[in-house]
MARKEBA-989182 format. One record per residue: x, y, z of N, C-alpha, C, O in turn. Coordinates in steps of 0.1 Angstrom, whole numbers, plus 2048, in hexadecimal, padded with zeros to 3 digits. Atoms other than C-alpha are relative to their C-alpha. Layout:
<pts>
XYZXYZXYZXYZ
...
</pts>
This chain:
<pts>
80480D8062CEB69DD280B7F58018087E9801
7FA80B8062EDB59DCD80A7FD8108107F3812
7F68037F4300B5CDF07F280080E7F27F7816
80A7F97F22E2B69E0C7F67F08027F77E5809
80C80A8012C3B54E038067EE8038027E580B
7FD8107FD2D8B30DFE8077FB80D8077EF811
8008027EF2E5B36E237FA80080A7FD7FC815
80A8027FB2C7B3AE2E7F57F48037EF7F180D
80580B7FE2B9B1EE238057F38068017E880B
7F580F7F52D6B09E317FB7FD80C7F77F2810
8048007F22CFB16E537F47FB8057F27F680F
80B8057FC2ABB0EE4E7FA7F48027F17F180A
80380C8042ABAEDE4480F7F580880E7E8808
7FB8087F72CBAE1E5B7FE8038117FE7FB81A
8027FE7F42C5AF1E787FC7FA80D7F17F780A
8098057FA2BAAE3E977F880780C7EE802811
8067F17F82B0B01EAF7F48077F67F480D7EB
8087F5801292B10EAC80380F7FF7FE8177F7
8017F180229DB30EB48088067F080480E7E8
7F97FD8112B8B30E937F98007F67FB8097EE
80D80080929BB25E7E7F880D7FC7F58117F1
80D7F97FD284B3EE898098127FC80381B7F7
7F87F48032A3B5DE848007FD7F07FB8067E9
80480280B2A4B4EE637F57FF7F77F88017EB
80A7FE804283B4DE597FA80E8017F38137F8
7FE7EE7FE282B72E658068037F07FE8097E8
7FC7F8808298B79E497FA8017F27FA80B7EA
80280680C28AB66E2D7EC80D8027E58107F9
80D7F97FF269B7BE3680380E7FC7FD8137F2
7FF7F2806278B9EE338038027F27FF80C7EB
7FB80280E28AB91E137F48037F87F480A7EE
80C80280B267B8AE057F880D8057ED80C800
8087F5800258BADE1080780D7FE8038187FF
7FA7F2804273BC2E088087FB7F08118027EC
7F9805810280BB1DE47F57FA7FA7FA7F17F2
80D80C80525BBA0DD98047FC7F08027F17EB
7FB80280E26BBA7DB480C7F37FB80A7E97F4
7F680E7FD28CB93DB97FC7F18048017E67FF
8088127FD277B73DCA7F08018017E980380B
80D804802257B6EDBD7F97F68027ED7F7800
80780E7FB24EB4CDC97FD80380B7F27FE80F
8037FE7F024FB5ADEE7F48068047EE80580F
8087F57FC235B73DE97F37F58007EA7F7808
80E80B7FB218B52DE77FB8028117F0800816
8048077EE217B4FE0C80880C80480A80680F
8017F77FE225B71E147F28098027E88087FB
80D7F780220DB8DE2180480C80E80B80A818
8017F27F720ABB3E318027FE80B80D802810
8018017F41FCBA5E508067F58068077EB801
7F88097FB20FB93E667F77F48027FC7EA7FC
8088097FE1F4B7AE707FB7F87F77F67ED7F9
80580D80A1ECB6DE4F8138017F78138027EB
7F07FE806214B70E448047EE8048037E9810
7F880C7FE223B4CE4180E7FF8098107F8813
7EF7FC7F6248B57E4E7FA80480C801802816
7FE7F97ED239B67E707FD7F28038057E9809
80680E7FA228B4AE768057F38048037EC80E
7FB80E800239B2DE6D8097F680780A7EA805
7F98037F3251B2DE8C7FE80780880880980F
8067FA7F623EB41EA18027FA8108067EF811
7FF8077F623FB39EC57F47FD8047F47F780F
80B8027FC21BB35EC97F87F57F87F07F87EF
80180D808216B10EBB7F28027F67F37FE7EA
80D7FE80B1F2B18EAB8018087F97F88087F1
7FB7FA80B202B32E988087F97F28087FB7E6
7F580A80521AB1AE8C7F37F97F57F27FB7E9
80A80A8071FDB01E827F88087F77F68027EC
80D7F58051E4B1FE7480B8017F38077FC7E8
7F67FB80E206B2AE5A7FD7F17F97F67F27EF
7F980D80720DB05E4F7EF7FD7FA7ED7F67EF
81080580B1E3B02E447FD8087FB7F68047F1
8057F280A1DDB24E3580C7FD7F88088017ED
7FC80080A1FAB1CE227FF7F07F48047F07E8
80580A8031EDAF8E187F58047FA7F27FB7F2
80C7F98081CFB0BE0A8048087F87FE8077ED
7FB7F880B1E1B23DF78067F77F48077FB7E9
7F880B80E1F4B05DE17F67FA7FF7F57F77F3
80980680A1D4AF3DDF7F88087F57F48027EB
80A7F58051C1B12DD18088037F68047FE7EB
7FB7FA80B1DAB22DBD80C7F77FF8127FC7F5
7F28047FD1FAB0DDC380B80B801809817802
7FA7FA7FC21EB16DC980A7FD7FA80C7F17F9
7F680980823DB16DB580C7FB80B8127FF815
7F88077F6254AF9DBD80B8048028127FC808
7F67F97F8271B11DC57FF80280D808802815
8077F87F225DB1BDE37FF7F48088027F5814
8038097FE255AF7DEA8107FA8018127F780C
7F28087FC278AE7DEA80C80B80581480680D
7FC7F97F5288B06DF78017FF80D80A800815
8057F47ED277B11E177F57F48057F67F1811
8098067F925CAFAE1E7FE7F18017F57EB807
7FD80E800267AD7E188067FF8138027F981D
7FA7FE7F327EAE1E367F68038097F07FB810
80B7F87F7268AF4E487F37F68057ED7F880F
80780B7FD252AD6E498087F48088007EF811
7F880A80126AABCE508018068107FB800818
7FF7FD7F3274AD0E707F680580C7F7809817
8137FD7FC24DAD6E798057F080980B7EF813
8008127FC24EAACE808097FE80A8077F8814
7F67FE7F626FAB2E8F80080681180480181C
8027F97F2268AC9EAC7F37FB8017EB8047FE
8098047F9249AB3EB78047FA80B80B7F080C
8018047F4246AB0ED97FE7F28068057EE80F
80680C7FA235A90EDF7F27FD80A7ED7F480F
80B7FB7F521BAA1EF47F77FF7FF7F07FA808
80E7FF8061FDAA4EDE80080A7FE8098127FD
8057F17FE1E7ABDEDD80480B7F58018087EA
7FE7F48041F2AE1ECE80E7FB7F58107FE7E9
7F47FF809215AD3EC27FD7F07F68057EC7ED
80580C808205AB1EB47F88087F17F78017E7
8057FE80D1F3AC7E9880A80A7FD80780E7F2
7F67FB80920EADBE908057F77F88097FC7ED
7F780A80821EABCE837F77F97F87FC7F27EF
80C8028051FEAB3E797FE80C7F18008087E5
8027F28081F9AD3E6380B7FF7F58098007E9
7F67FD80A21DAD4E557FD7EF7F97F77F07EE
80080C80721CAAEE497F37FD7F37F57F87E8
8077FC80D1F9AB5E368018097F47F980A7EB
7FD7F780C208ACDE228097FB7F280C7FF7E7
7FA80A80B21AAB2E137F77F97F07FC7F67E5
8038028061FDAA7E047FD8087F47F88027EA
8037F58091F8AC7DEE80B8087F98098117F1
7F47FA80E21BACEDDD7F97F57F57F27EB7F4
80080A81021BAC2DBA80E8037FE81580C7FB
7F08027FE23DAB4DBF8047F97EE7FB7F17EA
7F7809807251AA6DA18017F48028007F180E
7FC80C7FE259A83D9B80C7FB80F80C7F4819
7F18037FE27FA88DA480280581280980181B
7FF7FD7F2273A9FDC17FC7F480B8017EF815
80D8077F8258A8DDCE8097EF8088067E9812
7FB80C7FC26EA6DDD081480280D81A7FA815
7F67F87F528DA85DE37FB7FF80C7FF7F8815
80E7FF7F0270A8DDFF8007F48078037F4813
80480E7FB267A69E0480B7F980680A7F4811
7F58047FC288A5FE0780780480B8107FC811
7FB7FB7F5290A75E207F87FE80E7FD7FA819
80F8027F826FA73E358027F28058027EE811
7FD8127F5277A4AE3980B80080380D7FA80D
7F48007F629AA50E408018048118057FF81B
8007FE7F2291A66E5D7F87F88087FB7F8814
8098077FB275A51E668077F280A8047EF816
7F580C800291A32E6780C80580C8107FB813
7F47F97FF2ACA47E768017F78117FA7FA81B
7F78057EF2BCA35E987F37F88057F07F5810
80C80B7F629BA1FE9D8007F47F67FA7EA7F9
80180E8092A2A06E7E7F38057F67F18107F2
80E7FC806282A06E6D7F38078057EA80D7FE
80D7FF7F6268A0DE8580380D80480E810808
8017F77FA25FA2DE90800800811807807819
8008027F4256A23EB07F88088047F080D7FC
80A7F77FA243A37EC77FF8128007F781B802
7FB7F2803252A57EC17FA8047F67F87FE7EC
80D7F780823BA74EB58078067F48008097EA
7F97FE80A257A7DE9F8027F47F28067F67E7
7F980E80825DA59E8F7ED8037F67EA8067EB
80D801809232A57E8B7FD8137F67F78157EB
8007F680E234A7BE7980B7FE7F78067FF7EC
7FD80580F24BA72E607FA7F77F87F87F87EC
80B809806237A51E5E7EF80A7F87E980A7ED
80E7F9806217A65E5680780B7F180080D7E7
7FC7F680B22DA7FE3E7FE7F37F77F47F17F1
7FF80C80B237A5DE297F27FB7FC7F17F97F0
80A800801213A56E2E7F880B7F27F38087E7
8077F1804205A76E208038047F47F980A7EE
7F980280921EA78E038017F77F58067F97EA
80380D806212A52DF67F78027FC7F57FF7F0
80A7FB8031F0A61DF87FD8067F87F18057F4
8077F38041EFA7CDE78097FD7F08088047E6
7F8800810205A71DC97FA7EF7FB8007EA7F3
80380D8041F2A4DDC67F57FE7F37F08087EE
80A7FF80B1DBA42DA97F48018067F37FF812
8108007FE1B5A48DA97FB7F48048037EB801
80680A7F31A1A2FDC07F97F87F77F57FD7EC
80880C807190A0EDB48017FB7F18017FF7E5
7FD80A80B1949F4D9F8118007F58127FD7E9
7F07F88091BD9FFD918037F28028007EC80C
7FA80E8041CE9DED848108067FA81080D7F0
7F07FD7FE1F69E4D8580481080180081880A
7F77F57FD20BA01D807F380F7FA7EB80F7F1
8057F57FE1FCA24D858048047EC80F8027E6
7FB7FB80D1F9A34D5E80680C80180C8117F7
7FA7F3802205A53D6980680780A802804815
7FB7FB7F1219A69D807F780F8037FD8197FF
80B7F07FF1FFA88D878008067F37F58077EE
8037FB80B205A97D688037F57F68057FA7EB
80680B80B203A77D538117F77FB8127EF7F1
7F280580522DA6DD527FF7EF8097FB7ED814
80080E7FA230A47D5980C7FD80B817801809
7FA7FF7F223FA3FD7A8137F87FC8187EF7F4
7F0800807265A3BD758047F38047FD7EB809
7FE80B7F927AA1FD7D80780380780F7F9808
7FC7FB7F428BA31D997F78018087FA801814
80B8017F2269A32DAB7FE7F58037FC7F380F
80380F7FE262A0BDA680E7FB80480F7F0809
7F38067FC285A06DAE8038048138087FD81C
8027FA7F4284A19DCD7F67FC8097F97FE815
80B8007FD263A10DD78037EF8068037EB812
80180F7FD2679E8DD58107FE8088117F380E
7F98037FA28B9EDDE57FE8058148007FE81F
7FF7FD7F3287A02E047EE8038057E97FF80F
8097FA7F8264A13E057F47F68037EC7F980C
80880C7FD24F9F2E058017F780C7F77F1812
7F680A7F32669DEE217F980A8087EE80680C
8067F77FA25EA01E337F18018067EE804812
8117FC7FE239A04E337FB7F38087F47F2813
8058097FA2349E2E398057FE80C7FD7FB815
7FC8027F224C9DFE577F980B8097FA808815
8027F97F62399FFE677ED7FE7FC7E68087FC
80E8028032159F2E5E7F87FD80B7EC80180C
8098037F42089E3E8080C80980A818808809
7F87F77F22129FDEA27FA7F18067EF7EB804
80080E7FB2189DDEB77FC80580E7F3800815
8067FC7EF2159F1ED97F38017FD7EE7F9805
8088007FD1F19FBED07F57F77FC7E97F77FD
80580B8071ED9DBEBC7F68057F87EA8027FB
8087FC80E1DD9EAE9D8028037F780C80B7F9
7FA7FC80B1E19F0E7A7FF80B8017F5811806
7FF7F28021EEA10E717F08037EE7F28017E2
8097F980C1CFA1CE588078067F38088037E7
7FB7F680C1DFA35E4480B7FC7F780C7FD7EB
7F780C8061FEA1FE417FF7F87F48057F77E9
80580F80A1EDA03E317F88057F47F77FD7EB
8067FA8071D8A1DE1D80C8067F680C80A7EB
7F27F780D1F9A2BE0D80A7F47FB8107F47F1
7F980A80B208A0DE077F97F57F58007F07EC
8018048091EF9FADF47FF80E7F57FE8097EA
8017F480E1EDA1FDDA80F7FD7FE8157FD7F2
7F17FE806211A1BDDC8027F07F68097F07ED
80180C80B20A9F6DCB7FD8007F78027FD7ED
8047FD80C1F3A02DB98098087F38058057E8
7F77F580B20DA1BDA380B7F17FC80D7F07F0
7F98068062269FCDA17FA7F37F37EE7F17F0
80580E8042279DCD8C7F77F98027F07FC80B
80F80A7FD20B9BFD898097FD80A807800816
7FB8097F62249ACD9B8067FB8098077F080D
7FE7FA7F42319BDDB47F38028087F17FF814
8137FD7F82099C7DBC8017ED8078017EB813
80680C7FF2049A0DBC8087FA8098037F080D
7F78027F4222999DD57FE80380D7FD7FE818
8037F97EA21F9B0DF27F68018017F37FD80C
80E8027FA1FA9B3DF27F97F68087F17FA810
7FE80B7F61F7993E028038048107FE80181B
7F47FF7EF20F99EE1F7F980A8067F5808811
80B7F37FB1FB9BFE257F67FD8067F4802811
80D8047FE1D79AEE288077F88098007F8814
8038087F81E7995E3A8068058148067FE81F
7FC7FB7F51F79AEE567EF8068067EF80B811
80C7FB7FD1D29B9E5B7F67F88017EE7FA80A
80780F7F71BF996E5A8057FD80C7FD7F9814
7F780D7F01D7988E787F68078097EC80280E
8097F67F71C89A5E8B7EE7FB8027E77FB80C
80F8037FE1A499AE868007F28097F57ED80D
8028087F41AD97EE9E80480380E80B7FC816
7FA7F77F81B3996EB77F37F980B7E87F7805
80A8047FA19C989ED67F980E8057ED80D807
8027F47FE1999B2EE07F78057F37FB8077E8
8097F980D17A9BFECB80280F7F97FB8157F1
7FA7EF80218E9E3EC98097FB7F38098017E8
7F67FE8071AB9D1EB57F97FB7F47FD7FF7E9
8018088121939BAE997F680E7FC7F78127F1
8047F680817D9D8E9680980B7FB8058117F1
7F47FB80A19C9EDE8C8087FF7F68108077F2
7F58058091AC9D8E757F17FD7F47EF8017E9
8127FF8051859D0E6B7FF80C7F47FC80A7E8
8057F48071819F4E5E80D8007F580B8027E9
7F47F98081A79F8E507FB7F47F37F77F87E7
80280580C1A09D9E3C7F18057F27F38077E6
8048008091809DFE2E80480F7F580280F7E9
7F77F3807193A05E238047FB7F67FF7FE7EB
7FB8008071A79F6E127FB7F37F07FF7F47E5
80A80780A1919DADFE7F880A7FC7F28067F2
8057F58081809FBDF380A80A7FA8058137F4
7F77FB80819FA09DE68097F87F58107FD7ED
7FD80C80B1A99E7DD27FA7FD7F87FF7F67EF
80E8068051879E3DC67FB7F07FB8047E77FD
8078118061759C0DB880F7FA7FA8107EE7F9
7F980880B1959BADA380A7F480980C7E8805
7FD8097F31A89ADDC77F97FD8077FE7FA811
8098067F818B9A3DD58037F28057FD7EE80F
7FC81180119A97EDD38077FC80B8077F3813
7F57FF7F51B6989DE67FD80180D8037FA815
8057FA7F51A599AE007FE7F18088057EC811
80580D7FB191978E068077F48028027EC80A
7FB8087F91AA960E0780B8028058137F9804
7F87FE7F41C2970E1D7F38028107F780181B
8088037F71A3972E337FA7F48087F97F2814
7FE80C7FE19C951E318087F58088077EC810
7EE8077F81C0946E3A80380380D8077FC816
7FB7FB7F11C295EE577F07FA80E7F07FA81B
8098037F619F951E657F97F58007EE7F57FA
8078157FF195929E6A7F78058037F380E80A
8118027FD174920E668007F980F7FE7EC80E
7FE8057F6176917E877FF80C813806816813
8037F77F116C929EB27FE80F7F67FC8107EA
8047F2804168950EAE8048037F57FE80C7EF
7FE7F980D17A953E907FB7FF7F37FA8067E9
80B80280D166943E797F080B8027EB80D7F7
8087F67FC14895DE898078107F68028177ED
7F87F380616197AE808058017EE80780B7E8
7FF80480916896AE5E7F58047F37F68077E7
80D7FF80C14496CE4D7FB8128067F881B7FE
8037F37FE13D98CE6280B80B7F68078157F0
7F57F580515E99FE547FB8007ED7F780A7E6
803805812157991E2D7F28088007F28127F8
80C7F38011329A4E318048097FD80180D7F2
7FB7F18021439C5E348068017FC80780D7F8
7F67FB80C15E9C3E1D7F67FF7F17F98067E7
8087FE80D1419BBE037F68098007F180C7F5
8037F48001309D5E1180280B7FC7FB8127F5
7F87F68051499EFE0D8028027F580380D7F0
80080080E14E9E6DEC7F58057F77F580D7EF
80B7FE80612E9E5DE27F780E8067ED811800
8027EB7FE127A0DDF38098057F78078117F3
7FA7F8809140A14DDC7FF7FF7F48038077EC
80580280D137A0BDC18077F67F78057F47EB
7F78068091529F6DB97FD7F07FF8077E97FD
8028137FF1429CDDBB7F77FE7F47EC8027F0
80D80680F1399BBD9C80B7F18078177F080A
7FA8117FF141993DA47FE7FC7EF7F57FE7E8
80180680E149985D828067F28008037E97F8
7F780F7FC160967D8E7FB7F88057F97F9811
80780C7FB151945D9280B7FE8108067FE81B
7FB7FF7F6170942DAB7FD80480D7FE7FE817
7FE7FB7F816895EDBC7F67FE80C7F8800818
80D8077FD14594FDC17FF7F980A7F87FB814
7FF80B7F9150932DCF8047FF80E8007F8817
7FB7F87F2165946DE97F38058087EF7FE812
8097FC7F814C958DF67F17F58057E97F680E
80F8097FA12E93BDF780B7F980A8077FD815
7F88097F9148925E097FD80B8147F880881F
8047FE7F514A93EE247EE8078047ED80D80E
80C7FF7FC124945E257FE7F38037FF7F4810
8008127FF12191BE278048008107FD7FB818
7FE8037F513291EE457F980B80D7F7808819
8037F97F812693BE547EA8018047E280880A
8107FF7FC0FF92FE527FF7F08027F47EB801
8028127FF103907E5780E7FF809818806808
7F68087FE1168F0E6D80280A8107FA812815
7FD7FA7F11258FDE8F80280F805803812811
7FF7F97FF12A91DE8B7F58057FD7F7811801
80F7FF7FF106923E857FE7FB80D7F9805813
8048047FB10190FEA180180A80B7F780D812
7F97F97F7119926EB87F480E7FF7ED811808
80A7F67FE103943EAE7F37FD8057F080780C
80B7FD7FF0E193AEB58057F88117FC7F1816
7FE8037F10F0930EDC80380E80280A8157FC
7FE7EF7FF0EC953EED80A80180A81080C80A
7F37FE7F510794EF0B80E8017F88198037FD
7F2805808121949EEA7FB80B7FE7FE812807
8017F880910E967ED380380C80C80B81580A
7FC7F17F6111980EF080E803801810810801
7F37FE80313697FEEE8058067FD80C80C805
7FA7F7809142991ED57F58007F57EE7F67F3
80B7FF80712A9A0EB88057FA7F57FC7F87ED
80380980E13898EE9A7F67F68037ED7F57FA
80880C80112496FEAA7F28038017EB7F97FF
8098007FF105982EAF7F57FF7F37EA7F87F5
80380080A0F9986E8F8057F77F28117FB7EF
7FC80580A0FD96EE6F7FF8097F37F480E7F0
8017FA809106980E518007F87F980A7FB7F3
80080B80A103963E3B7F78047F07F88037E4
80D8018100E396CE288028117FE7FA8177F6
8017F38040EE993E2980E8017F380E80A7EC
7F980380610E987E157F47FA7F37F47FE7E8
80380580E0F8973DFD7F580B7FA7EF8077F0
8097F48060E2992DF58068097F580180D7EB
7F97F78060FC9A7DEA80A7F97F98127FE7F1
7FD80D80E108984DD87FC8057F28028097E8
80D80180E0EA985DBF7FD80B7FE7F480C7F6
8047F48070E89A9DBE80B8037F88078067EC
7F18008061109ADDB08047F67F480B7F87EA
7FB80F80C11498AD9D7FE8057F37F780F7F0
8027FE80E11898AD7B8037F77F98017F87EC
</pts>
């Protein structure tokens, strides 16, 4: 315990050879089937057979072994969990070097790194840990590229670990007004996480929020950083939220119908994870990013439909705000009178692009007068 096992884990977690890893992980396996008394955390994800055995697997040379270990043991910590010896030991590492040895290729070794990084979401990490992890995950993310991952399959799995990690420790969905009341088991978020958070991991998220080469918002990104708003301050929320919505409006002037329908869906995601209470927000950063004026005033009353849509499938839309009122008739006003009315009912302009085909004007004022209050 006190000389064998802590050199083990050195090797596991600095190493950079596969093959040293995989001699090590050998050992840590016999350890756990010939001492199960001495380390009892190992024996969770231990087993007889080699094929459902965590250690054969988990550096196997047959990459879908690799992937098969890293989800059978993501089910075993959801089901029963796993103590966090076992978890900051052996498999924080063991993940971390999953991401590491990705190829770039796709395919077989894209879900191995796929596999180990969802297993992130199913520790029940510590505060103290959980903010260790994070810390490490955007370092390497950062590491010799600045901020930016860049295109590297390695940079976008760490980005997805950091991802995955925001997720899975974020507050409950809809309608949340400032700081998160609790950390999973109910401890109020420290001032080492808001301190941390508004120094490095916020600049972070937002600088890797739109992939510029395939010109689109990262989804998941923008999904983990407003939860990550959500847990801080009002006033921190009421700062960078702005900047977020507004990296995902610009996009809706995208003349490519691939890039506004992508930034399209990411937004209305996330106007259903803010609920009615930023509804305000939502709309006039929308506003700002799209003149009533050529296609984008088209794209304008069309996009505002579906975010009150989305809200309102979720259950989350009550209009109570004469303001908010006024926002939304203004752009119905424009979107059924005046020239942009006019631009739709000319069919050489509505054939174009499908915001202009259809007026959502009066399908917005339906779900007005059904919500108002």
């Amino acid at each position: 315990k006190s000389v064998l096992m802590p050199e083990i884990r050195l090797r596991i977690a600095a190493s950079a050879s596969q093959t040293v890893r995989q001699e090590h992980v050998e050992m840590v396996r016999l350890v756990a089937r010939r001492l199960p008394g001495a380390f009892p955390e190992l024996q969770a994800i231990t087993h007889e057979e080699d094929d459902l055995d965590f250690w054969s697997n988990v550096c196997h040379v047959q990459l879908h072994r690799r992937a098969r270990a890293f989800e059978r043991m993501r089910r075993i910590c959801e089901s029963t969990g796993l103590d966090p010896k076992l978890v900051e030991s052996y498999l924080l590492a063991l993940i971390e070097k999953a991401v590491e040895d990705d190829d770039g290729r796709g395919g077989v070794s894209a879900s191995v790194t796929e596999a180990a990084v969802g297993c992130l979401g199913a520790f029940d990490l510590e505060e103290k840990t959980f903010l260790r992890v994070l810390e490490r995950f955007v370092s390497l993310c950062t590491k010799g590229t600045g901020r930016r991952p860049g295109s590297s399959s390695t940079g976008k799995g760490y980005l997805r670990a950091v991802s995955i990690l925001l997720e899975a420790s974020g507050p409950p969905s809809g309608g949340h007004s400032g700081p998160d009341p609790g950390w999973r088991a109910g401890h109020a978020s420290s001032d080492a996480f808001v301190e941390f958070a508004s120094d490095k991991l916020i600049p972070f998220l937002r600088d890797n929020l739109e992939d510029r080469k395939r010109e689109c918002v990262r989804g998941p990104v923008a999904a983990s950083m407003v939860k990550l708003l959500k847990r801080l301050p009002e006033d921190t929320m009421r700062d960078q939220l702005p900047k977020v919505l507004q990296v995902v409006c610009n996009l809706l002037r995208a003349r490519l119908q691939r890039i506004r329908d992508d930034a399209r869906e990411v937004l209305i995601g996330l106007a259903t994870e803010l609920g009615d209470a930023y509804l305000m927000y939502v709309l006039h950063v929308l506003k700002s990013s799209l003149p009533m004026r050529g296609f984008t005033a088209h794209v304008l009353g069309y996009t505002t439909y579906f975010v009150l849509e989305g809200l309102d499938a979720a259950g989350s839309l009550r209009i109570a705000d004469d303001g908010l009122v006024t926002v939304v008739l203004s752009i119905v006003e424009g979107d059924l009178f005046g020239d942009v009315a006019d631009a739709k009912e000319a069919s050489e302009f509505a054939s174009s692009y499908k915001e202009s085909k259809r007026c959502k004007g009066f399908d917005i004022l339906r779900i007005l007068g059904k919500r108002i209050e």
